[in-house]
Each structure stands twice: as structure tokens, then as C-alpha cells.
N, C-alpha and C positions, 0 to 999 in steps of 0.2 A: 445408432444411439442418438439420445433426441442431448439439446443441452444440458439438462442438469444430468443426465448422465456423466455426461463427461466431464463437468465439473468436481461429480463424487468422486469418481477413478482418479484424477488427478491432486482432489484434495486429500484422497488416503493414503495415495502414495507415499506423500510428503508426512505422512505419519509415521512411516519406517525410521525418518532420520530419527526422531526422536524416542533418546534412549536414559535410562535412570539416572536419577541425581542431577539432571540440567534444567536448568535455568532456558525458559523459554519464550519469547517474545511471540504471543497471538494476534493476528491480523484483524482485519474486517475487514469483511466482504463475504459475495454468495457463495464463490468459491471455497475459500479458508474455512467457512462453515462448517463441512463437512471435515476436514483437518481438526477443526476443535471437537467438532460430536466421532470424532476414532479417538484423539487423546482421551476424550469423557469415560470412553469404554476402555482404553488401556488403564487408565486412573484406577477405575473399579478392579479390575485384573490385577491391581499391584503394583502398578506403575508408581515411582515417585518424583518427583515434578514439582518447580514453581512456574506459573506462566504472569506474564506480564503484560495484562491487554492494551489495545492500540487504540480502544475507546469504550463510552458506556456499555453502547450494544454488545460488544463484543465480551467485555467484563459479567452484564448479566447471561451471558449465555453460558460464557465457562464455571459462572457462580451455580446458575442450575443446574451442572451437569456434576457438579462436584471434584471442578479440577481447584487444584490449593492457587490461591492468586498473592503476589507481590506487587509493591512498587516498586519502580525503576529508580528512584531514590537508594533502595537499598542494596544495593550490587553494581558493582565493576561494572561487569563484562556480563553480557548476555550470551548463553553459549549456541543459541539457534533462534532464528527469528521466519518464521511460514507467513507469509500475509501473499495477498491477490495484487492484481494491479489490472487496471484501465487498458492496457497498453502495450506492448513489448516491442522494439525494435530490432534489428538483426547484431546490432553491438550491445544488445541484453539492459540497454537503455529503457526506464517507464518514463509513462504518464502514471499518477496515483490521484487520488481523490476523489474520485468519483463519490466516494460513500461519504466525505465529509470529514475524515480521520487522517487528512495527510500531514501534520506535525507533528502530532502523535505517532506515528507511521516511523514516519522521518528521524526523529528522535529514537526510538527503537533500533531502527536499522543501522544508525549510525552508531550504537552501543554494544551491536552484535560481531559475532565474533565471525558467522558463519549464516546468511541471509538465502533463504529458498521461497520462490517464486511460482506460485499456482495458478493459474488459469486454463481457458480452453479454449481451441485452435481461433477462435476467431478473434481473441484480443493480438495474433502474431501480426506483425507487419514488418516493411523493408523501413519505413521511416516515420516517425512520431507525428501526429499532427490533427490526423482525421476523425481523433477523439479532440476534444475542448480540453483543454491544459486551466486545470485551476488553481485559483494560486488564491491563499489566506490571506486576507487583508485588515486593520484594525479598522472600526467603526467609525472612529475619528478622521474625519475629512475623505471617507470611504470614496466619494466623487468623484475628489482631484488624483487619488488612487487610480482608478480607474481610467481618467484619462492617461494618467502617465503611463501607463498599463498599454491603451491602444496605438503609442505612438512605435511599438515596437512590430505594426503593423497587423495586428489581433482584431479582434470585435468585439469587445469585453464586453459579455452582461451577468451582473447579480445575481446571484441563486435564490430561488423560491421554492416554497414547499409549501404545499396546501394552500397558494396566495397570499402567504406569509414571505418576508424575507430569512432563508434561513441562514440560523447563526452555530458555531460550530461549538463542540463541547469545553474550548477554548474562550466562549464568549465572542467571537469576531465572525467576520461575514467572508463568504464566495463567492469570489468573480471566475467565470467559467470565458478561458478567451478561446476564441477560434480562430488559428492559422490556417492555412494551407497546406504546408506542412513544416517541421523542426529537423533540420539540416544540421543542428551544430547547438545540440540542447545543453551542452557545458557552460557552451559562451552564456546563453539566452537566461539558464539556470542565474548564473555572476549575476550578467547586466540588468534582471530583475531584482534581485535580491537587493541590490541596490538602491530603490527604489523609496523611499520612506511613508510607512505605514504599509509596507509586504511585510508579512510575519513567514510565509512559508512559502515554495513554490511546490507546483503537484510533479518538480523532475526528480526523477531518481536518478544520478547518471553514478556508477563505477561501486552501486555499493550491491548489488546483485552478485551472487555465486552462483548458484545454480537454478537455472527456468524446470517448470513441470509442466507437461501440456498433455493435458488430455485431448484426445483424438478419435476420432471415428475408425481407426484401427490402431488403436490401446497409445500406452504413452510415451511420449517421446521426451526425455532427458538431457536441456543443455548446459554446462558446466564450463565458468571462465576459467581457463587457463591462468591468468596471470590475478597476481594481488590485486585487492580491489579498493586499497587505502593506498 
């Protein structure tokens, strides 16, 4: 199976969880793609459902398939949240942002009740790092951000798109840092966040339940054991 193959198997899979009357958090990314165009087809079948997208693109996608959209203002508890990730570590730790949606992301997942995670074999690894860890920062003194950013031993550079600086649906900009690798992404998570004018980082640590990975011999299923709050 070539990649989007497996992408597809793994993003349908993640379609079983979802069952009537839930409240459901939609991701972005290529992955989850395919997750939203099987809910589109379940919708039409009779499904009923609010999803709660994780950014515009993701929003226009489920608006033209004809899945019913909310905002996350208006509910508790989100009762299943499918989105993709950058990244996965062997403690079911990500990297996220890749696509630009990681507070949105973030906010979601931390409202979910129950959070599953789609990608294909080659986002798995033993330790976080060897993708670029991005992390939201506001506009305002973006700079001095950014050096404070490298002193944590990174290589921070600005995101660009089209030779543009790109800016997030949020209005603020992407600093994409490269380590080596994240040993202790909890810590690293704190000790950024800390940082003034970070609005988000791209770590996910402890709010993951269950990984989906599609595979060159079908899918493989990992599910944490313990609470995740």
C-alpha cells in the first residue's frame, strides 16, 4: 500500500468510534481527512452528529460534505475528538501543528472526553524530536520570542508559505524549532509555555487515548491504559 493508502484505512477506522447523538471534535490534517469524508457518508446514511472543527479548512470541508457543525462555546464536554498528529512517541506523546491548527487542536482535545489519534506508520517513533516542534507565538515582539525560544537549545525559524510569513487562523505567527531530540516533552511543554508571547506549544503530552496506525499490513490499535487528566 502506497501512503495515502494507509492513511485512508487508518482514518476509517477511527470512524467506527463514532456513534449517534455525539458531540464530536474534527481534526486537520491529511490523515483525519479521510475520518471526516466516512462521517460525511455516515451523516447522509442517518447518522446524527455535531462536530466541532479544529480550523477553517477543516470546517469548510465538513460544511461541504454536509456534516451539522457547532461551536465549542456551546457544550461542556466534547464526547470524541479524531484529529492526526506530526509525531507519536512510544508514551503516545505528539508533536501537532504541522498544518497550522495546534490551539485549536489543543483546545479541543483538552474538552474531549475521549481523544483518538490517526496517522500512518511513519509518523511512530521511540522519541519526539526529529519532526520540528512548533509552537504559536503572538506577532508582538515575535523576535525576542524567538530568541527565547532558542535558548532551550532549538533552532527556531518562522513559518512561510508562498514567501509569505504565515499567520495562523488565530491571527499569530509559527516558529517551527528543531531539537535533536524531546526526552522529557512535559518538562519542555511547562518551561515554554512560560515564555511570554507563546500562545500555544505543538506538545501533546497525557491527553491521547487511543493511537490508529495504519500499516503496510492493515492497522494496528494502541489504547492508554491509565486516565489521561
Amino acid at each position: 500500500m502506497n501512503v495515502e493508502q494507509l492513511k485512508k484505512i487508518a482514518g476509517e477506522k477511527a470512524a467506527e468510534r463514532v456513534k449517534d447523538g455525539m458531540i464530536i471534535g474534527l481534526g486537520t490534517g491529511s490523515t483525519v481527512k479521510y475520518t471526516i469524508l466516512k462521517i460525511g457518508e455516515m451523516v447522509k446514511d442517518g447518522l446524527e452528529i455535531i462536530g466541532i472543527p479544529t480550523s477553517r479548512a477543516t470546517e469548510q470541508l465538513a460544511s461541504r460534505i454536509g456534516i451539522p457543525l457547532g461551536d465549542i462555546n456551546e457544550y461542556q464536554e466534547i464526547d470524541l475528538t479524531i484529529d492526526g498528529a506530526d509525531q507519536v512517541d512510544s508514551e503516545m506523546n505528539l508533536i501537532k501543528g504541522g498544518g497550522g491548527a495546534l490551539l485549536r487542536e489543543k483546545m479541543v482535545a483538552y474538552a474531549s472526553r475521549y481523544e483518538v489519534i490517526v496517522v500512518d506508520e511513519r509518523k511512530i517513533c521511540n522519541v519526539l524530536g526529529s519532526f520540528p516542534l512548533p509552537v504559536e507565538i503572538a506577532r508582538f515582539g515575535y523576535q525576542r520570542t524567538m530568541s527565547a525560544l532558542e535558548k532551550f537549545g532549538c533552532r527556531a525559524s518562522l513559518r512561510y508559505r508562498n514567501e509569505e510569513i504565515y499567520v495562523t487562523d488565530n491571527g499569530n505567527y509559527i516558529v517551527d524549532c528543531k531539537f535533536e531530540e524531546i526526552r522529557d516533552p512535559k518538562t519542555l511543554e511547562r518551561e515554554i509555555d512560560e515564555i511570554p508571547g507563546v500562545v500555544e506549544i505543538g506538545l501533546f503530552v497525557n491527553l491521547v487515548d487511543e493511537i490508529i496506525i495504519g500499516r503496510k499490513d492493515g492497522v494496528e490499535i494502541r489504547k492508554k491504559n491509565s486516565t489521561r487528566r
